[in-house]
C-alpha positions in Angstrom: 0.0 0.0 0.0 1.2 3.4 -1.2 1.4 6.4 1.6 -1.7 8.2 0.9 -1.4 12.0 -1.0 -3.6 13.1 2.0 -1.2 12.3 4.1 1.4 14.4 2.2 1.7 17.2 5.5 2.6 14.3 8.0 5.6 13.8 6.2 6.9 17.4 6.1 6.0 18.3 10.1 9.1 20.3 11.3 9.2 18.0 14.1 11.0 15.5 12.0 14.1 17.4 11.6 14.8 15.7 14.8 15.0 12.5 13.6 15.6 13.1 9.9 18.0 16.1 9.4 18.5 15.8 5.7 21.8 17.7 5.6 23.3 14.9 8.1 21.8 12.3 6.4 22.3 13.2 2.9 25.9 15.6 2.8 28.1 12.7 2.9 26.7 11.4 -0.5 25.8 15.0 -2.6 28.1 17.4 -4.3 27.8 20.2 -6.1 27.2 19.5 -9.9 25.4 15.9 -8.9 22.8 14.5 -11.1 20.6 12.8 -7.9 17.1 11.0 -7.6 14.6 10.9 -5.3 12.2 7.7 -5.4 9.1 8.4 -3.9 10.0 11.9 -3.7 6.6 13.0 -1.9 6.2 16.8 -1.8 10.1 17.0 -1.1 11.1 16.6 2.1 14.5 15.0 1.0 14.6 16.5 -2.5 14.5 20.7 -1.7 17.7 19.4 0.4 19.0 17.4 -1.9 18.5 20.8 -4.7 20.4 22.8 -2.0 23.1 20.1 -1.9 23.8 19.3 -5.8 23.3 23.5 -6.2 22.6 25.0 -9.7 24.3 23.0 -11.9 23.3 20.1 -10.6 19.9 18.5 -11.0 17.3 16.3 -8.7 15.1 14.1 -10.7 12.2 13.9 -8.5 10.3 10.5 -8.8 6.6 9.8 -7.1 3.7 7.5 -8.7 0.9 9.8 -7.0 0.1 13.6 -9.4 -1.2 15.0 -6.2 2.4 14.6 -4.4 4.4 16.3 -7.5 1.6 18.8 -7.3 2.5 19.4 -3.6 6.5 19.0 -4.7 5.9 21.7 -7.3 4.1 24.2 -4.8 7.6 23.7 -2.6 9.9 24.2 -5.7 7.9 27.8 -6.2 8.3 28.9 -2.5 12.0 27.9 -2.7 12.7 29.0 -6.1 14.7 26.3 -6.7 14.7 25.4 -10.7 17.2 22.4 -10.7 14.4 20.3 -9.7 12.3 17.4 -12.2 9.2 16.5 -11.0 8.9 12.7 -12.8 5.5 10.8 -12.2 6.3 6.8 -13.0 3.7 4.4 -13.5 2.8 1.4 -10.7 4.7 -0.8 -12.7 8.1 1.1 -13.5 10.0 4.4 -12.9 10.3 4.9 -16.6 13.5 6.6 -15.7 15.3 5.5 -19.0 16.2 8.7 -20.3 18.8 9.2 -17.0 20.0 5.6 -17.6 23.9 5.9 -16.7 23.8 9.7 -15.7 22.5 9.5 -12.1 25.6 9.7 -9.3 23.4 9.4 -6.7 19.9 7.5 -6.0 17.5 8.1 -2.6 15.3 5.3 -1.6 14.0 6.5 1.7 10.8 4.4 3.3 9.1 3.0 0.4 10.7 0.0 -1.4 8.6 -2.1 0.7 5.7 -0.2 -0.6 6.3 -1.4 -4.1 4.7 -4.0 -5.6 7.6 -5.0 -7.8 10.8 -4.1 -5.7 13.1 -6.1 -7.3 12.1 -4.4 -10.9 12.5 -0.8 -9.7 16.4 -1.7 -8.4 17.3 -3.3 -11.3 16.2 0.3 -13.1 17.7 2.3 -10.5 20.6 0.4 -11.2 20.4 0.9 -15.1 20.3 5.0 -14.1 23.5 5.2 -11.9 26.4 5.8 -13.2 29.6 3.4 -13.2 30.1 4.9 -9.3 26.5 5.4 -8.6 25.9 5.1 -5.1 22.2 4.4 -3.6 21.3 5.3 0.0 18.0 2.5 1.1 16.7 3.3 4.3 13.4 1.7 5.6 11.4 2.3 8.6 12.2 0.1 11.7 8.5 0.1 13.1 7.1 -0.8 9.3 10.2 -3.3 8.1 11.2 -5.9 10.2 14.6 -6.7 10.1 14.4 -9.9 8.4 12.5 -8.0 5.4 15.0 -5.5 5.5 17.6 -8.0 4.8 15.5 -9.7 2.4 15.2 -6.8 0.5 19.1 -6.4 1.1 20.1 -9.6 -0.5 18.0 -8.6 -3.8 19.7 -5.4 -3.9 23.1 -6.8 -3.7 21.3 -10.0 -6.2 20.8 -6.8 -8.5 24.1 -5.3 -9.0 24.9 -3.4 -5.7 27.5 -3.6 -3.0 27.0 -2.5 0.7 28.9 0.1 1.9 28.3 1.3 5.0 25.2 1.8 7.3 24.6 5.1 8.3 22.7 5.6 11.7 19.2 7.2 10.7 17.1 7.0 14.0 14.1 5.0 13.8 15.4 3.3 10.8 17.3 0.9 8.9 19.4 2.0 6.9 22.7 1.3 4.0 24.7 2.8 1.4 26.0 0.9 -1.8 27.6 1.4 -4.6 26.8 -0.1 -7.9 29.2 -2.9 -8.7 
């Protein structure tokens, strides 16, 4: 099940800057000139930071399957004024992401991959968009995700191309970086 658009302001509550400060959890990862995406991108909560991050000439390609969450994204781009941002709706079945195959440096999958009903389709076209040193950053909620799942989702990531890194410590989650191998 997909996190409801109505839901949309839950995820943006200033509150959770407390647990999920997006410049510690993203700056190791983003430079400036970066092409980046954000999977499940929402109304930007990770992807104005992520803007910030990459700066002008870099770009975010903004990924969400719901209209009314790019909608909400693009209300957030105009009260920022940031214009290195691409709002990119993808279909249930695929990110359609092709035209960024081999250009992306850095991909954001942040509490969603076990909200898709094809997981091990979207990493294989996440992986098909990095670049040869691509990394991805795959966090999933602890209270949602068990940690068996998480590592069953692991083991098809790594299945699909990717080698573990690190894991970062993102409270209340579960969290790792790879690279794409």
């Amino acid at each position: 099940m997909v996190c409801p658009w109505q839901a949309s302001s839950i995820l943006a509550v200033p509150i959770r800057k407390l647990f999920h400060n997006t410049q510690h959890i993203l700056s190791p990862y983003l430079s400036t000139g970066m092409t980046t995406m954000d999977i499940g991108c929402g109304i930007g909560y990770f992807t104005l930071a992520m803007a910030g991050m990459v700066g002008m000439s870099g770009k975010v390609v903004a990924v969400d399957l719901q209209p009314e969450m790019l909608e909400g994204l693009k209300k957030s781009i105009a009260r920022t004024g940031e214009n290195n941002i691409i709002p990119h709706q993808c279909a249930h079945n695929t990110l359609r992401v092709e035209e960024w195959n081999g250009t992306v440096d850095f991909a954001l999958v942040f509490y969603m991959l076990h909200e898709v009903p094809d997981p091990e389709r979207l990493i294989m076209e996440l992986h098909a968009a990095l670049s040869a040193e691509g990394k991805l950053l795959f966090v999933e909620p602890v209270l949602h995700v068990s940690g068996a799942a998480f590592q069953s989702s692991l083991k098809m990531i790594t299945e699909c191309g990717f080698t573990p890194e690190e894991e970062p410590k993102i409270p209340l989650s579960r969290a790792v970086t790879l690279r794409r191998s």
